[in-house]
N, C-alpha and C positions, 0 to 999 in steps of 0.2 A: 392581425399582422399578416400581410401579404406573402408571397414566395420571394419576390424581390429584395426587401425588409430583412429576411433573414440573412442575406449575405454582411452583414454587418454585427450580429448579435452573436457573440461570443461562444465556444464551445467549450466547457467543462473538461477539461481530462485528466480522470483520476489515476495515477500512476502507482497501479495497485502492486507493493512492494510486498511478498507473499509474509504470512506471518506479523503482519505492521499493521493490524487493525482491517484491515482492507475490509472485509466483507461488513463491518460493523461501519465501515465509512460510507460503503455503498449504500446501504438503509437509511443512513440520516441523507444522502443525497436525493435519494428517493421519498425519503417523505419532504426537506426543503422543498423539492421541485412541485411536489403535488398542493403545496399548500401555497408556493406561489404561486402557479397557476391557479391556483382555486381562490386566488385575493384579485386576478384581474391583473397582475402583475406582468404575467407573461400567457400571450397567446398566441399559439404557435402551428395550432392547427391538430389534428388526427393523430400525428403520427411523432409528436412531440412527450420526451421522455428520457428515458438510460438508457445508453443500450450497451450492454455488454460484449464486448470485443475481443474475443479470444481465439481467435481463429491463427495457425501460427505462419501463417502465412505473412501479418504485419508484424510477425517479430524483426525488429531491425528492419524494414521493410519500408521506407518511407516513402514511397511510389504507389504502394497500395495500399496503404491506410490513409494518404490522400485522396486518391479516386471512392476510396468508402465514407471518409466523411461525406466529399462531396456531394455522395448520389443520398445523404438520410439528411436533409436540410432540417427538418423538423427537430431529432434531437438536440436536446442544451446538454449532455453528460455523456461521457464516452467512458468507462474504466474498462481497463485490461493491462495483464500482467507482463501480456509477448510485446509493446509498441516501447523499445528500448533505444538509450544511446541516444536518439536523439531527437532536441526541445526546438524544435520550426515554430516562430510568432505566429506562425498563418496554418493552418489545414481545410484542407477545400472550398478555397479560399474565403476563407472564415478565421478571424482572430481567435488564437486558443491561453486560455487561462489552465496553466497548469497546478493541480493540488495531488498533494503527497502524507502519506504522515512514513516515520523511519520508527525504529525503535531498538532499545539496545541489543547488540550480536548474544550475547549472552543469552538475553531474555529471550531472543528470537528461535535459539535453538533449543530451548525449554520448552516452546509454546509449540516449536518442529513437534520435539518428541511426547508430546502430551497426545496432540492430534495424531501420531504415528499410532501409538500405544494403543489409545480408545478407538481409532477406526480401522486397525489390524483386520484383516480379517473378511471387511466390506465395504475397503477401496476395491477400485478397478480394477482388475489383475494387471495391467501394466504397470500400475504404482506403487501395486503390492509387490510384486517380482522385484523390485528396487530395494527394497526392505529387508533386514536380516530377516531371517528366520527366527520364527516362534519370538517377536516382538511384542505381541502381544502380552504374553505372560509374563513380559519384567519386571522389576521394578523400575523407576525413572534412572535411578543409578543405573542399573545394568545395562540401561535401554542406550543411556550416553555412551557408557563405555564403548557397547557394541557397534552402537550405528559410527560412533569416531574413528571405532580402529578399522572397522569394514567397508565402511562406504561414505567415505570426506569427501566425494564431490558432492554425492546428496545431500550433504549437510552445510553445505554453502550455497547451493544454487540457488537461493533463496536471499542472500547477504546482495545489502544494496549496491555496492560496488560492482556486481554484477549486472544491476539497469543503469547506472549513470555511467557507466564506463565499459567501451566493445573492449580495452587490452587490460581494465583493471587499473586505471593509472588513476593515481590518488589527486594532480591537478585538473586533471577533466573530469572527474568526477567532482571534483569541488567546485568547478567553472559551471557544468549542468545543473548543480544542488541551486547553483545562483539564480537559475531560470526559474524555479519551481512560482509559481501565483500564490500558492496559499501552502505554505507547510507547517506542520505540527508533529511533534512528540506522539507516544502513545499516553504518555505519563500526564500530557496537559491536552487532551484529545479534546474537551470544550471549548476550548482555547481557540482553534482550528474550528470550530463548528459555529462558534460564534463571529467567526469573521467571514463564513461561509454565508452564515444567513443576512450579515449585512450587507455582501454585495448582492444573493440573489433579490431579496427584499428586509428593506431594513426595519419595516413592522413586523418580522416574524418573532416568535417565542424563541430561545432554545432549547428551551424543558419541551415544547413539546414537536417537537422534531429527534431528539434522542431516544432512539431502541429500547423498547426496554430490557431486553439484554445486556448484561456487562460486558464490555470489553476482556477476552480470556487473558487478564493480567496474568503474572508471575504471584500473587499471595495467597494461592490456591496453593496447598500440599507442600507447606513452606518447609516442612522438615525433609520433606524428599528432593526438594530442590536446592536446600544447603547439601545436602549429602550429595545430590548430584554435582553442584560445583565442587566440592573439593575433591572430584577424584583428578589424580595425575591428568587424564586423557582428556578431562573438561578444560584444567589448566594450558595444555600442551594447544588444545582448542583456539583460545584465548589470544596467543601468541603464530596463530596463520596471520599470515600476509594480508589477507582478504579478508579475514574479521576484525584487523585491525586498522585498518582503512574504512571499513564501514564503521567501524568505532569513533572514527573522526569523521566520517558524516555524519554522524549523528550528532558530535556534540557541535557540530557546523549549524546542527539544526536546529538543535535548542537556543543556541545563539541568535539566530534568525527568528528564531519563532519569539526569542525575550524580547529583539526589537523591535516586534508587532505590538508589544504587550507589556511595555515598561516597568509600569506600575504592580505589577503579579509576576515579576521573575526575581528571584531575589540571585 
């Protein structure tokens, strides 16, 4: 496939929603891509691939993650966490198919503070300095309490309302949720992965495009994570503004995502 050729071959954009599967989505996009490429399906040249996009420069930045699509014609998949607010049909001048997976606020700040907890210590100093002190040693209950009553914006920056939406408004965000190309649950993530492999190539497997890695669900440590919900401050959680708007994006999503897949949503 020519240089020319690709201005018409669709670009991938994974709208990696922090906490929502993301990295375990980017490996199935990465092995889809390699195996369609390697059926003949797609040939794209050298420099065809993922490429991860994180630079915060295209946060909100729709002027410069244009000019960056434009100059990497070769890649088919783009994810990044900072390209927010807003879903353009086109990027470099290239039609863009956007996929998503959401997943509940609740769960989302369980899976926050798990990763908090276990990687205390040897994050980056600048993400660690965000962190209460001596996080590490909690348990998941105390870890909630603490990180809720010390530091609620860390604990949201992460909730979807926060990429489909620059002032947080619950109908733009439900008007952008409507753009998304491919969206999924984390709860029905083959769901999503199976309609993935049917548009990159519809002879692929999905068993063998899947991680073998689990998805870090919520049924890991399920007695410390009942415990962690029922404190006061998980509740009080619960009932912000901005978790409960992502609340209703999400069940925006599973809705969406059943009318992909009639026959499997009950």
């Amino acid at each position: 496939m020519g240089e020319s050729a690709l201005i018409d071959v669709p670009v991938v954009l994974h709208m990696h929603i922090p906490k929502c599967a993301g990295q375990w989505l980017d490996s199935v996009l990465y092995r889809i891509l390699e195996q369609a490429r390697g059926s003949g399906r797609f040939k794209t040249g050298s420099n065809a691939g993922v490429l991860m996009l994180e630079d915060p420069r295209f946060k909100a930045n729709i002027e410069a993650f244009d000019r960056e699509i434009e100059s990497r014609r070769g890649v088919r998949v783009v994810s990044s966490q900072k390209f927010m607010h807003q879903f353009p049909p086109e990027l470099g001048g290239r039609p863009v198919k956007y996929v998503c997976m959401l997943r509940d606020p609740g769960d989302q700040l369980l899976s926050f503070l798990r990763y908090s907890i276990e990687g205390y210590g040897t994050f980056k100093s600048g993400f660690q300095t965000k962190l209460p002190e001596g996080l590490g040693e909690m348990s998941l209950a105390d870890a909630a309490a603490k990180l809720i009553r010390q530091r609620p914006g860390l604990v949201t920056h992460f909730l979807s309302i926060r990429h489909f939406s620059a002032t947080q408004d619950q109908s733009e965000a439900v008007a952008n949720l409507s753009k998304i190309n491919f969206l999924g649950t984390v709860g029905r993530s083959e769901a999503l992965v199976s309609r993935l492999c049917q548009w990159f190539d519809p002879a692929l497997d999905v068993e063998s495009v899947l991680p073998p890695e689990r998805i870090n669900g919520t049924t890991e440590n399920e007695d410390a994570e009942f415990e962690a919900r029922d404190l006061p401050e998980f509740r009080e959680y619960l009932d912000w503004d901005a978790v409960r708007i992502s609340r209703v994006l999400w069940q925006h999503a599973k809705e969406m995502e059943c009318a992909h897949e009639p026959k499997v949503c009950h």
